[in-house]
N, C-alpha and C positions, 0 to 999 in steps of 0.2 A: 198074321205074318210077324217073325221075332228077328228081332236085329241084333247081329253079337259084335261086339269088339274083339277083332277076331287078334290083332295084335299089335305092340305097339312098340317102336324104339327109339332110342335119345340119344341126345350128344350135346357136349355141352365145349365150350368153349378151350383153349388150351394152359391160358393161364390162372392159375390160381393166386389167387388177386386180397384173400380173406385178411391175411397179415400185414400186408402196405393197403389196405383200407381203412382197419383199425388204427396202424401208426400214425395216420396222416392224421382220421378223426382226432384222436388227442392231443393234437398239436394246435386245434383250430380251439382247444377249448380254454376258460380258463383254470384254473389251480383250482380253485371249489368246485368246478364241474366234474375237473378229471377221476376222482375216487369214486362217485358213481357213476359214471362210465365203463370204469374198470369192472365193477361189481354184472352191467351192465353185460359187458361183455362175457366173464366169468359162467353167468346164468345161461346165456344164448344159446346153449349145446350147440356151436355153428365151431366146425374145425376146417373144412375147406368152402368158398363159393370160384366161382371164372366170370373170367371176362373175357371179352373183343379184345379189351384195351391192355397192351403189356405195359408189366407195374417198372417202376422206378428200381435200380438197386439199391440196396439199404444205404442212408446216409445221406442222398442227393437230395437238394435242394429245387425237384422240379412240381412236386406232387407226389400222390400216388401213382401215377401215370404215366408212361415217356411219352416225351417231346411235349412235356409242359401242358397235357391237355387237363389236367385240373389245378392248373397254377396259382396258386393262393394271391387273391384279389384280384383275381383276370380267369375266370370258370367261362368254358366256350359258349358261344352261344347257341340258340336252338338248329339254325344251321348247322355248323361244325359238326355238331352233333348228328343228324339228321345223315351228313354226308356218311358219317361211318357206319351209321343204320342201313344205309342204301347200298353198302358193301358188304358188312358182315353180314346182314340177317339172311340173305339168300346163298349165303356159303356155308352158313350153320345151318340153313333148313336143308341143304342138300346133303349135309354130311347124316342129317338124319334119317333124310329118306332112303340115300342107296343102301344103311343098316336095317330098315324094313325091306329093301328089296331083296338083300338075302333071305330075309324068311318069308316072306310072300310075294307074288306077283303081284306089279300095279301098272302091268300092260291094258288092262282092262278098266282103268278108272273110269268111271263116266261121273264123279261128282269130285269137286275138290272146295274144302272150306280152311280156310286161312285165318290163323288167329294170330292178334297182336292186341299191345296195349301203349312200344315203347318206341315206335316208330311209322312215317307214313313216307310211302314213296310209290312213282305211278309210271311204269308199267313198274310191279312189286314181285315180291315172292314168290304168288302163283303161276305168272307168267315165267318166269325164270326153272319152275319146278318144271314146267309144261315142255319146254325147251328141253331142259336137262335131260330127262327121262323119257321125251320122246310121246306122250301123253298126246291124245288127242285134241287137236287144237278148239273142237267142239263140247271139248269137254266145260260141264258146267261150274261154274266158279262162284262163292259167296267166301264174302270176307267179313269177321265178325273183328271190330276192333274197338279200341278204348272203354272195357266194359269189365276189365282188372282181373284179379286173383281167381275167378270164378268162370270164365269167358270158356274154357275148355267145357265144363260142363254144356255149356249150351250150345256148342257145335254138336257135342255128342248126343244132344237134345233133337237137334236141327238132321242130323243122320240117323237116327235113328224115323225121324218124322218123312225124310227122301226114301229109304229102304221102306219101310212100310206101304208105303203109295207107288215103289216104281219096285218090285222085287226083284229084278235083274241089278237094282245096281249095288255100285262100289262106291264106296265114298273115303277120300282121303282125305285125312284131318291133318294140317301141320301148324302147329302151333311153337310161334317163336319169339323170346323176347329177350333183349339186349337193356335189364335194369341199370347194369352200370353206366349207364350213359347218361345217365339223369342224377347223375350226386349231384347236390345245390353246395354252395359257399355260404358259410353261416355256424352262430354259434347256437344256435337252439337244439337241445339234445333232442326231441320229438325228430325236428330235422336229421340231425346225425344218424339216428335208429338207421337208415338207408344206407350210410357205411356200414354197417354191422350186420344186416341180415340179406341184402338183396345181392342175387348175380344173377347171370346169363345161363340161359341154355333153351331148346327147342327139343321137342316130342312129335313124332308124327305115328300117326294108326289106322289104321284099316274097318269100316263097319260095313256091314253087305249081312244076307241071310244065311253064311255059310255058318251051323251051329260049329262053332269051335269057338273058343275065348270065355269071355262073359257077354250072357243074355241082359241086354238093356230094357228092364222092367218099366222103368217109370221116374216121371220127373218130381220135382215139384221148385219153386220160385218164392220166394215173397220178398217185398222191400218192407225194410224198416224203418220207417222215415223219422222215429222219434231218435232215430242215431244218423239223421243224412248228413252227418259235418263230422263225422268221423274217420272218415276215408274217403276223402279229394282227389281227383286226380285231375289237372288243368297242364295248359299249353302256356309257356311263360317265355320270356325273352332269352332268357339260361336255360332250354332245358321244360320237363313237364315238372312241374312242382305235387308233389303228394304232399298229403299231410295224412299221417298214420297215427290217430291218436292213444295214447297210452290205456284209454278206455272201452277201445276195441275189444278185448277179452272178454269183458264183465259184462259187456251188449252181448255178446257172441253165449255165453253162458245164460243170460236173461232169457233168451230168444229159445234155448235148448231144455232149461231147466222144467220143460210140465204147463208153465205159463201161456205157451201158445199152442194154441190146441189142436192147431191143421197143422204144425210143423210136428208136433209128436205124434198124431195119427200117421202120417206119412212114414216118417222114420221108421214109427212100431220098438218090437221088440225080437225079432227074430233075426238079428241080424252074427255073420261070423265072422265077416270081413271088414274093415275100415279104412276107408282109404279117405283121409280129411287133407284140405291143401293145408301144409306147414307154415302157417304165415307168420309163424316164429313159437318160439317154446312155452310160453303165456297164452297164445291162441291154443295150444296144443294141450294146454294143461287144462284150459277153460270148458274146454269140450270134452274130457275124460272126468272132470268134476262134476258138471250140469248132467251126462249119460249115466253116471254111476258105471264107468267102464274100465275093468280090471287092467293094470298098470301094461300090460304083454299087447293090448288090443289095437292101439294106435304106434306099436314097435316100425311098421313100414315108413310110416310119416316121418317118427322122428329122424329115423334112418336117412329119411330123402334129407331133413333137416340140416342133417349135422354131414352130411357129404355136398351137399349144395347148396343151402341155403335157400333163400325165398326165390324161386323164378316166373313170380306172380302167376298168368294164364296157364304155363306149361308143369307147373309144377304137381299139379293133381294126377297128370297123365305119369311122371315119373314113377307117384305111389301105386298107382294104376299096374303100370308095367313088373315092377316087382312084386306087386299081388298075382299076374299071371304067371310069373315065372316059379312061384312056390308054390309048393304040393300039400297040401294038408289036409288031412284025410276026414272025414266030415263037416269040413269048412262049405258052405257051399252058396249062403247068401250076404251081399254085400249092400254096403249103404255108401255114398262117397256125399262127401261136403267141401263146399266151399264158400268163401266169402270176396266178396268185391264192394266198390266204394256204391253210395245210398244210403245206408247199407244196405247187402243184398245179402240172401242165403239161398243158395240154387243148391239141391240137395238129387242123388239118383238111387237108384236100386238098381245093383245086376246079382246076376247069377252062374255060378259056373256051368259051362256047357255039363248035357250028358255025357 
């Protein structure tokens, strides 16, 4: 039995947030920090990200944010925070699902898995999906969370593994996450990086045995524990605190480059498709270095890049969806990668339908 991801849609938040994120970042820093910063910035190829939270108009003295919710020396706390997760994140997950419900039917869900990393709340998302759209109250519910930039792959792992074992069903994946709500106060530019490349948005998809989409061949996982302190993600009194080390990349290229020898037999070499999560433009370059892959290859990614920026879980499903939407005539097998904190590398194989 083959499981396809038959289709997938997105939405992402209303305002565009990328330029009073950066003003702000510069203001927190000092005069030696700010010119690499700017350089910083310049590199990122990041031109819009969204948010939940609408920005300040230019000049005001409240934050990046109105109504003071990232007010310099008073950053809300986990609460505060917490409360606008419990609002927004099931208003952005439904605006994504009723854009799948134009092109598919998900009358017939019998599985539903929930992805996050930037928020917890009880009864949550899926309950609210179930409601919305009228979904069977017996329908089966798994919620994958706190498990970062990679976390979609392993829903898509986990549906795949449901469809295999129960061939009737349907399984909808909605994956959402609200980064901007976790910007810290502080002058550390590793910290800052989180002005610069994180926003908002949510993806939800379809997997069942109907051959149409991409066929989900095969997984594969490994942790790299000689890099576990390079990507943190923790529950703090302000907020979840990450720490995104600048040495990310060069693990990320270590890990690709030939040296590991189950992760390049997995990979292989037959691949026409790329769909790598954009965890910023250094992660993106690290991985086009280490594959030996011609500059056009990872085009989708930077694309999700540089129109959205990082939306940690969800963001792999984006390059995803604009890989089904283009046509390219013996393009036909695909490899997806992502990374989450451990470090993790949760890597897939599909294939486009007959």
């Amino acid at each position: 039995m083959t499981a396809y991801l038959n289709s997938i849609a997105t939405a992402v938040p209303a305002h565009d947030v990328h330029g009073a994120f950066i003003d702000f970042a510069q203001t927190m820093l000092t005069a030696q920090q700010q010119p690499l910063f700017r350089r910083m910035v310049e590199r990122g190829q990041i031109e819009h990200r969204f948010s939940s939270l609408e920005p300040t108009p230019p000049g005001g003295n409240e934050g990046p944010a109105k109504n003071g919710f990232f007010r310099p020396g008073a950053f809300p706390t986990t609460a505060a925070r917490m409360k606008i997760y419990e609002r927004e994140a099931p208003a952005l997950a439904i605006r994504a699902v009723e854009k799948l419900q134009s092109d598919m039917s998900i009358s017939d869900i019998t599985h539903l898995i929930t992805v996050t990393c930037t928020g917890f709340a009880a009864p949550g998302v899926d309950q609210e999906i179930i409601q919305r759209f009228g979904l069977s109250p017996s329908v089966e519910r798994v919620g994958i969370g706190f498990m970062g930039c990679a976390a979609s792959l392993n829903a898509l792992k986990l549906a795949r593994h449901i469809v295999r074992s129960e061939p009737a069903a349907r399984v909808l994946i909605v994956s959402v996450e609200l980064c901007t709500l976790h910007l810290q106060d502080g002058v550390d530019l590793e910290q800052l990086l989180c002005f610069l490349i994180f926003g908002d948005g949510c993806a939800a998809a379809i997997v069942s045995n109907e051959p149409t989409g991409f066929a989900l061949e095969g997984f594969f996982s490994q942790v790299l524990p000689q890099a576990a302190k390079l990507i943190t993600w923790g529950i703090g009194d302000q907020g979840f605190d990450m720490v995104l080390s600048g040495r990310v990349p060069s693990a990320i290229g270590t890990a690709l480059n030939g040296d590991n020898a189950a992760l390049s037999d997995f990979i292989g070499s037959d691949v026409d498709l790329w769909a790598v999560h954009p965890g910023g433009r250094s992660v993106l370059d690290a991985v086009e270095q280490a594959l030996g892959l011609p500059p056009s290859a990872l085009d989708s990614s930077r694309t999700i890049l540089r129109e959205f920026g990082n939306m940690s879980s969800a963001t792999v499903l984006f390059v995803l969806e604009r890989l089904l939407a283009r046509s390219e005539p013996g393009a036909r097998s695909g490899c997806a990668l992502a990374f989450g904190p451990g470090l993790t590398v949760e890597a897939m194989h599909f294939k486009k339908a007959a």
